[in-house]
C-alpha positions in Angstrom: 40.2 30.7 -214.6 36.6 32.0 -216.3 37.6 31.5 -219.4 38.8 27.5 -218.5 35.1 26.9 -217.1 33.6 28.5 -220.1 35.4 26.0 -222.3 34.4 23.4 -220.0 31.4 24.1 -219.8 31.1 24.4 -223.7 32.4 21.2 -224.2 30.9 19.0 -221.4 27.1 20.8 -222.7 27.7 19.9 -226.1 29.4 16.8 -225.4 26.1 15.6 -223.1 23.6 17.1 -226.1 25.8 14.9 -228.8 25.4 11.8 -226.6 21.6 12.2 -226.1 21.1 13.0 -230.1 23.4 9.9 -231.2 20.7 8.0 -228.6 17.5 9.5 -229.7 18.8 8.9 -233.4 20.2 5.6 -232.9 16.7 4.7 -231.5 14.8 6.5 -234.3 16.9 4.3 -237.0 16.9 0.8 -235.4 13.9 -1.2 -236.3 12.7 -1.5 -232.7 12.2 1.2 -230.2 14.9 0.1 -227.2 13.8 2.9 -225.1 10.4 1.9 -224.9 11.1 -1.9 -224.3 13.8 -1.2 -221.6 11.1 0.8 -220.0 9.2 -2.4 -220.2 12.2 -4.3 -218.4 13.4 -5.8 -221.5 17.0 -6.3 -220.6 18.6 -7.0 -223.7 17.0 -3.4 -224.9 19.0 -2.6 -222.0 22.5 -3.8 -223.0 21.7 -2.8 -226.7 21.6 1.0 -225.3 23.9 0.7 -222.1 26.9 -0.4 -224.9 25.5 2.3 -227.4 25.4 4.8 -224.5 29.3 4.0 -223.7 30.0 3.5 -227.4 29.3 6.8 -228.2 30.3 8.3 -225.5 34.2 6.7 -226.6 33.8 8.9 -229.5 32.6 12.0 -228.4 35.7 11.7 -225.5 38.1 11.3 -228.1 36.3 13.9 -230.1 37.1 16.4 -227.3 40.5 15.0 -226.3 42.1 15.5 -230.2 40.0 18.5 -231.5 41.5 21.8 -232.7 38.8 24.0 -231.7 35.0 23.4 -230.5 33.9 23.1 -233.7 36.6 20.3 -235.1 34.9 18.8 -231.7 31.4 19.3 -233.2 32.2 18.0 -236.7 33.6 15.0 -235.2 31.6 13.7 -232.9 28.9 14.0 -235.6 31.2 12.0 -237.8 31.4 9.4 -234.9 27.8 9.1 -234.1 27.0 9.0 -237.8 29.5 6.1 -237.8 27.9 3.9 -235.3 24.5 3.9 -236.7 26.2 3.0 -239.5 27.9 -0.1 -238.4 24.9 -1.1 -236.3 22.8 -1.4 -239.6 25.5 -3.3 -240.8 25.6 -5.5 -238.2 21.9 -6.4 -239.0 23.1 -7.3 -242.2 25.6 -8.9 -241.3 23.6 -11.4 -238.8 21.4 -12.6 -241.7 21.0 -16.3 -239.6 18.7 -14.5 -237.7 16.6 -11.1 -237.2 18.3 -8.1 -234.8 14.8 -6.7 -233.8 13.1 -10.3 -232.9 15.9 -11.0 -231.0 15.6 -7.9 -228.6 11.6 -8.1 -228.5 12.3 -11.2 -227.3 14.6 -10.3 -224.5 17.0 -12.6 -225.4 19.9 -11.7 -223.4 23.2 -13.4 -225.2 22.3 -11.5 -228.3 22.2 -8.3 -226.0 25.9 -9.0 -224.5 27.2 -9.1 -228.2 25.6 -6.3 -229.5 26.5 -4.4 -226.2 30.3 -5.4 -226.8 29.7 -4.9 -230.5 29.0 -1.4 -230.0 31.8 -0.9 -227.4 34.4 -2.2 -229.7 32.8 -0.3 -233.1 33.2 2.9 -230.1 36.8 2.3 -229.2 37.9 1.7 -232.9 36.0 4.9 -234.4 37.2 7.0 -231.3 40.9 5.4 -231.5 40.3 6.7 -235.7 39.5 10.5 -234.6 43.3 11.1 -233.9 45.4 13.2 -236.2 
């Protein structure tokens, strides 16, 4: 029974310290800082992060659920956080009509839904990938 709370307790830590890293990174690489403005009470901040925050945590999930070992887990959800940030610079590209960053600084909350359901689906696909 030790030994099955050790692994838990291995993979739930790392899992939490994964999901707080993809944040912190996701926020260091966007060209806004959400965390500050949803300290502010900017609510599309809000739903940016909130869909990240689920997003990611899709793919560190699936990460543990189909890993061979702790560190498949690791390399994985790495792989999976690496992923999102990768597709949310993408989407910036990709919404050339208009600008990502203004659009949050100026709390506009429709923008906020789709990114927020951008990032869940982008999450769900990338975790539904990490199978073998």
């Amino acid at each position: 029974m030790g030994s099955y709370l050790a692994a838990f307790g291995l993979y739930a830590g790392t899992a939490f310290v994964l999901l707080f890293v993809g944040l912190f990174l996701f926020d260091l690489t966007s060209r806004n800082e959400k965390i500050k403005l949803v300290a502010q009470g900017n609510t599309t901040a809000a739903l940016v992060m909130g869909g990240k925050l689920l997003g990611l945590a899709f793919v560190i999930g699936s990460a543990i659920a189909h890993s061979v070992s702790f560190w498949d887990m690791v390399i994985w959800g790495v792989i999976g956080i690496v992923a999102q940030i990768v597709f949310y610079i993408l989407a910036e590209v990709v919404t050339i009509n208009y600008s990502i960053k203004d659009a949050i600084n100026e709390d506009r909350v429709s923008v906020g839904i789709l990114l927020m359901m951008f990032s869940l689906s982008i999450g769900w696909i990338i975790a539904s990938s990490l199978t073998y």
